[in-house]
N, C-alpha and C positions, 0 to 999 in steps of 0.2 A: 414443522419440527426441526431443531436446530441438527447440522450435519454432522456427527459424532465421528471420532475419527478415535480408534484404539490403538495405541503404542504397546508392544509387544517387547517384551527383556530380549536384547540382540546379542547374539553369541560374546561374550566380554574376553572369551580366551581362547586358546585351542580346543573347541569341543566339551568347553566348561561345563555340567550339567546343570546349575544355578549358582545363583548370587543372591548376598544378604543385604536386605538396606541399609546402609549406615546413617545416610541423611538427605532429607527431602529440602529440597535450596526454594523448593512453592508450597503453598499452601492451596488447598482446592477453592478455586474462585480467584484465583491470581492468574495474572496473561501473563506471558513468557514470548521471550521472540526463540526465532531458529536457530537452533544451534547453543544457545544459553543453557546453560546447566538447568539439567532438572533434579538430576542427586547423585548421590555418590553410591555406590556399591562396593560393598567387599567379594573379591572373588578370592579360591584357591592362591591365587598369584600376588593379587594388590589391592589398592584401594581406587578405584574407577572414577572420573566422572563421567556419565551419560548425560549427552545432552537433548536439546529439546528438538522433535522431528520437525514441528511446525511452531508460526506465529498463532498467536491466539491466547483462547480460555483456557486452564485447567480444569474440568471439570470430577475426578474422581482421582484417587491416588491410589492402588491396589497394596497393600499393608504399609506397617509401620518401622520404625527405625528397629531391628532385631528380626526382623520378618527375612525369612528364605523362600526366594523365587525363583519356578524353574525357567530356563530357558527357553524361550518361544512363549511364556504365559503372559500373560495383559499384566501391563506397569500402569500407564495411565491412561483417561480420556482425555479431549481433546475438543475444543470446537474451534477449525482455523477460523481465521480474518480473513473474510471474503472479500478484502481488500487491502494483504498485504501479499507477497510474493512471498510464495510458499516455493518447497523445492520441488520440481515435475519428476515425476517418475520414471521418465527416462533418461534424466540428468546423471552423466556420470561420474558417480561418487560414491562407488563402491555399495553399495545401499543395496536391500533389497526390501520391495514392499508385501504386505502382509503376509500371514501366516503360512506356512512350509508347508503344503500342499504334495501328496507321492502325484510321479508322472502318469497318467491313464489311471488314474484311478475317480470313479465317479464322484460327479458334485454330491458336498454334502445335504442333507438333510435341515433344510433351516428351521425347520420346527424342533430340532433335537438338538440345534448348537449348544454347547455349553460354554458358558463363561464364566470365569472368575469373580466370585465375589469379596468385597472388602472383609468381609467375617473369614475365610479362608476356603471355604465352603464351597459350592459350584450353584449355580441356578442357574436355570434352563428360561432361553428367550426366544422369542421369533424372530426370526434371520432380517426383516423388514424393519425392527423397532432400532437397530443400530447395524453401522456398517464399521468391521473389525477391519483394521486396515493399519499399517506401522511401519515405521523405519526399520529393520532389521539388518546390521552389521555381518557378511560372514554367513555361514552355515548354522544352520539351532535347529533344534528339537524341536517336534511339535509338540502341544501341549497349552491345556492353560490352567493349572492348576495354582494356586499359590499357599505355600504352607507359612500359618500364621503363629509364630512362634515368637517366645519372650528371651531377650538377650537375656544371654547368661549371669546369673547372678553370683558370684566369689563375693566371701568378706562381707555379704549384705550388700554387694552394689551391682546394679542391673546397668551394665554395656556393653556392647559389641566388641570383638577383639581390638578393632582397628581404633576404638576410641582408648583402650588400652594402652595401646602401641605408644597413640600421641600420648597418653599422661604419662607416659613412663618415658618418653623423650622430653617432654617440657617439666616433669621434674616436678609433677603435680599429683598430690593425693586425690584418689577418687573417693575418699571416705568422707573429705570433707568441702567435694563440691555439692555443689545444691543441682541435682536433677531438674531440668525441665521437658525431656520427653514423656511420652505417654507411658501409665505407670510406673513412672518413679524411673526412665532408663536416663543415662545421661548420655549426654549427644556428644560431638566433636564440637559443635559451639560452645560448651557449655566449660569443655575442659580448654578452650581457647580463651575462654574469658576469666576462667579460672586464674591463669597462666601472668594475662594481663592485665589480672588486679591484682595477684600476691596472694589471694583469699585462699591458697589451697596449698600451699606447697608443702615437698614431702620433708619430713622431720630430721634433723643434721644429726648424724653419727654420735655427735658430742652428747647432744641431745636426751640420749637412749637410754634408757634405765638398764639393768642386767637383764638378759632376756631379749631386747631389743624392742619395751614397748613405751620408752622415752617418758614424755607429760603425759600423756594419754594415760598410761600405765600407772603412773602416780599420782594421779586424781583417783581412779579406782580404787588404788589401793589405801587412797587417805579418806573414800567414803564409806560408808558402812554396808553391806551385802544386803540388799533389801530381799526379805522371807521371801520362800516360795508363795503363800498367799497374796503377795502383792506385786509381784514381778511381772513387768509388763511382757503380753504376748510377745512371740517372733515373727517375723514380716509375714510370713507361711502361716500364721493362726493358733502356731502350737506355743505351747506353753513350754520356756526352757529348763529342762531339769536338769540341777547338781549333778554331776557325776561323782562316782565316790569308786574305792577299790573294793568295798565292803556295802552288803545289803544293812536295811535299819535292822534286823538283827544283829547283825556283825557276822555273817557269815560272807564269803568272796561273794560276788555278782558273774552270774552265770550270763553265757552270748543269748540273745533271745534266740528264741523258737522258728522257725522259717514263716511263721501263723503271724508275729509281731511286724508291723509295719519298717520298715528301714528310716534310719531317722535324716539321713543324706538324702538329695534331692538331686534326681537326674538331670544331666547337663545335657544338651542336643548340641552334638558336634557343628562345627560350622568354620566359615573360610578354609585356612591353612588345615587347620585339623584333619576337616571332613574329605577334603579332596586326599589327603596325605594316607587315610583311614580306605577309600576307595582303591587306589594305587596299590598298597600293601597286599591288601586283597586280591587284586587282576593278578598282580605279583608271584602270592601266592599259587595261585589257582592255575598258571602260564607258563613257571620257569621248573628245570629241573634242576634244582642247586648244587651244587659238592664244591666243597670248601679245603684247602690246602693251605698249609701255616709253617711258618718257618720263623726263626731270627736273622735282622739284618745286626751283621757285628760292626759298630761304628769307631773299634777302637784303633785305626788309622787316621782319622781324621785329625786335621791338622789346624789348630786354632778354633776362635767361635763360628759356628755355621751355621745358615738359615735350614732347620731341620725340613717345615714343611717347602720351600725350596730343592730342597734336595730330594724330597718324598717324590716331587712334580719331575723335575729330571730325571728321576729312575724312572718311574712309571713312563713315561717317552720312553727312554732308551729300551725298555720291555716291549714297549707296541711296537718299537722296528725292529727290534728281532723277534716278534712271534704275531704278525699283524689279527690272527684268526680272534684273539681276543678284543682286539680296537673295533670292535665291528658291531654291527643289528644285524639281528635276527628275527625274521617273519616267520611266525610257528606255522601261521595255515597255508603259507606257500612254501615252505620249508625254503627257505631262500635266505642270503646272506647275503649281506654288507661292506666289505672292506674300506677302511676311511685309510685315504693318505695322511690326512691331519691328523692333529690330538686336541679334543676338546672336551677336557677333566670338568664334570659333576662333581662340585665340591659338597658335600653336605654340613649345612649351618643349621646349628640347632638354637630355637628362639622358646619362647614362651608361650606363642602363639600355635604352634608346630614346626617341621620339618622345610627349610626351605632347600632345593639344591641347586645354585647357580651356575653357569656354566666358565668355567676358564678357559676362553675360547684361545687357539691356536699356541697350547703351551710347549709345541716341539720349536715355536721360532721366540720363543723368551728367554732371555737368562736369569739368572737371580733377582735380581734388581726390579725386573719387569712382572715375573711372576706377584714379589711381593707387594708391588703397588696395584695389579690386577685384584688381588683377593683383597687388601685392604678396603679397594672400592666398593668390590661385590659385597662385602660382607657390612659397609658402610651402607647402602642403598637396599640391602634385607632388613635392616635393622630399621632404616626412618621407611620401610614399605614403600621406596622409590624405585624398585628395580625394573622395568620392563619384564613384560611377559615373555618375552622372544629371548629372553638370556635365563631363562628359569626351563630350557626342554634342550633336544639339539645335539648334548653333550655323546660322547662316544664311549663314555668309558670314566667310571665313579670311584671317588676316594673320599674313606671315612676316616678321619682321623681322632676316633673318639678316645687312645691313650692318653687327649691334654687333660680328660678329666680323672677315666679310671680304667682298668682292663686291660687284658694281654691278647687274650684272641678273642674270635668273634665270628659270626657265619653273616654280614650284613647283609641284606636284601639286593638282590640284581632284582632291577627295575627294567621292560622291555621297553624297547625293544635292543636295549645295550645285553651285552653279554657278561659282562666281568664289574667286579667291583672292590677295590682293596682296601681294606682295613686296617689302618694303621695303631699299634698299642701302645702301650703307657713305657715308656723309657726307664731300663734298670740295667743295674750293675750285677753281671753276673760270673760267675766261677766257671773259668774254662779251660779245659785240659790242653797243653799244647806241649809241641816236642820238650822233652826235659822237665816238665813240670806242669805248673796251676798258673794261671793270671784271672784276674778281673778284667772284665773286658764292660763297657757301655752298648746294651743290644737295644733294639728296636723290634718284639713282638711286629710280623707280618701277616695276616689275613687274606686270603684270595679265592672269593670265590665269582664261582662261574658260571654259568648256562650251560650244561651236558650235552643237551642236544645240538649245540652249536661248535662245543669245542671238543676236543679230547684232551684226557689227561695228561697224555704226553705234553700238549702244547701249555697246557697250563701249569707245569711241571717247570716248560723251560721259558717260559714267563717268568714265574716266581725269582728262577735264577738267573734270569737277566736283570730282573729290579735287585735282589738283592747285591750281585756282583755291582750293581753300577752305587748301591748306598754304604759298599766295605772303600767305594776308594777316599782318597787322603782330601782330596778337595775337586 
């Protein structure tokens, strides 16, 4: 019987709990050498390649492109080449071989092992008929379960975020590429070739009908509405019905009954979302919040100025006069953190989810530096380049969701930082000063904090440390 060797999903992030497949680089019954790509993953962070643990056979792949796997579960099998140089297991490279085993705790049961099956499923083998064994990166979960699930389908088209990502960087409509993954998903090759044949691009502004549904729209609108008896099904089976404001009576259409099926189709959280959707949660459940809001008055300022520059400077000059905020906090050892540095959690908001980058070492930048650091960061979220090691870390978070809308806010402290400031939407306001009224240009401020780490006071003279440093002239 040929020696089966199981590859197991190796931790991809810091304590990641799974990753999605985005693309399988073998097909099963393909050899692959070491260390050769075997696919890609999406995790919370990025877009992965994992590569291959041994030379050899492919012989099983554990789901498909859309598929979520947990950490420590079976990726693939394996038959090495008993005659190529495989890597020993006690070669050092960071590696650890098979499944995560607790210390002193007894062998298991090999009549009871479970293993992953390609359906999503589990089926139970004898310990003798294969030997589970795999490269393993880091710290993982035990486990082998693998949840077999279909990328998400928007607009009728079935792909994974990260295949998303690229058609929305190459500039490429997913409506009119042709799928070649299983069940209609379309892959990252697919919108590669897309790309580099022209066959898909997304439709030019000029293009656009009113409304914004271009040619597309006025084809529609120059054929005729085929009846409800002949309208072809929807992908889902159902049959699409006319919406109207008015029942065939002509009386208003009432919301259905909670008895009526929902006619929307549940989306399973995944990458960015899911891990983002997790966090919020701990978040929740970990932090005591309380939130303090003031206005910074910017009508000293002298000429044009880099506002989020200026955001990043105040918030320094705040952590050196009131360090108790720049800090982590460990709730079950009741213990704290003081950072000399400042490294600002910026939060970028994508399509995808929430990503927050870190702006590492922003007390020794100036203007100039801050603004080519976030140019990057926020260039390398966008094409899902960014290292995972520049996505945790940071000390101390800033939201500046005023560029789009909003004056205050209570944003999420994430642990184990303590504080997080919220930046609002820029307005001109009426302010009373000696002798009269003026209009002044303020800056809505937000700040909240971890209670059981700070006190109010401290976070009182926080706020007015950042805002004294965002009243000065330059």
């Amino acid at each position: 019987m040929a020696d089966i060797k199981t590859f197991y999903l190796p931790d991809l992030g810091e304590g990641l709990p799974d990753a999605t497949v985005v693309e399988w680089h073998v097909k099963e019954g393909d050899s692959i050498k070491l260390d050769a790509p075997l696919c890609s993953m999406e995790t919370a962070k990025a877009v992965v390649d994992v590569p291959s643990p041994y030379t050899g056979k492919v012989t099983k792949l554990y789901g498909a492109p859309g598929d979520i796997i947990e950490t420590g579960a079976a990726l693939a099998d394996f038959v090495p080449d008993p005659n190529a140089k495989q890597r020993a297991e006690s070669q050092e490279t960071g590696h650890h071989h098979g499944p995560k085993k607790s210390v002193g705790s007894p062998a298991p049961d090999d009549s009871q092992k479970v293993v992953a099956s390609d359906e999503g499923g589990e089926v139970k083998t004898g310990g003798k008929d294969r030997e589970d064994e795999g490269t393993v990166v880091g710290a993982m979960v035990s486990g082998s379960h693998v949840h077999v699930e279909q990328a998400a389908s928007i607009g009728g088209v079935k792909a994974v975020p990260a295949v998303r990502a690229l058609a929305k960087k190459l500039k490429v409509d997913l409506a009119r590429v042709r799928p070649s993954g299983a069940d209609g998903v379309v892959t990252l090759q697919d919108v590669k070739n897309a790309a580099a044949n022209g066959s898909a691009p997304l439709p030019s502004p000029a293009g656009r009908g009113a409304g914004g549904e271009g040619a597309a729209g006025a084809q529609r609108y120059a054929s005729p509405e085929p009846s409800s008896a002949h309208r072809a099904p929807s992908p889902e089976g159902r049959r699409e019905e006319q919406r109207t404001a008015v029942s065939l009576a002509g009386k208003p259409v009432r919301t259905a009954p909670p008895s009526v099926q929902a006619s929307g189709q549940p989306e399973q959280l995944k990458g960015v979302r899911r891990n983002m959707a997790r966090v919020m949660a701990e978040a929740h459940a970990n932090v005591v919040p309380t939130t303090l809001v003031d206005d910074a008055d910017l009508h000293a300022w002298i000429g044009k100025q880099d506002i989020t520059a200026r955001l990043v400077r105040a918030i320094v000059a705040a952590c050196k006069a009131v360090p108790a905020l720049n800090a982590w906090f460990d709730g079950k050892n009741l213990s704290r953190t003081l950072h000399p540095h400042v490294d600002i959690g910026i939060a970028v908001d994508t399509d995808d989810g929430l990503f927050v980058p870190a702006l590492r070492n922003a007390d020794m930048l100036d203007g100039h530096g801050v603004r080519a650091a976030i140019k990057r960061l926020r260039t390398q979220v966008e094409d899902r380049s960014i290292p995972s090691s520049e996505l945790s870390g940071y000390t101390i978070s800033l939201s500046n969701f005023g560029m789009f809308a909003g004056r205050y806010a209570t944003p999420v402290v994430v642990p184990p930082t303590v504080a997080i400031i919220g930046a609002g939407k820029l307005s001109h306001d009426v302010v009373a000063v000696m002798g009269g009224i003026e209009v002044h240009r303020r800056m809505p401020i937000s700040l909240t904090f971890d209670h059981r780490a700070a006190t109010g006071g401290e976070a009182a003279r926080f706020l007015k440390a950042l805002l004294d440093d965002m009243a000065q002239p330059h």
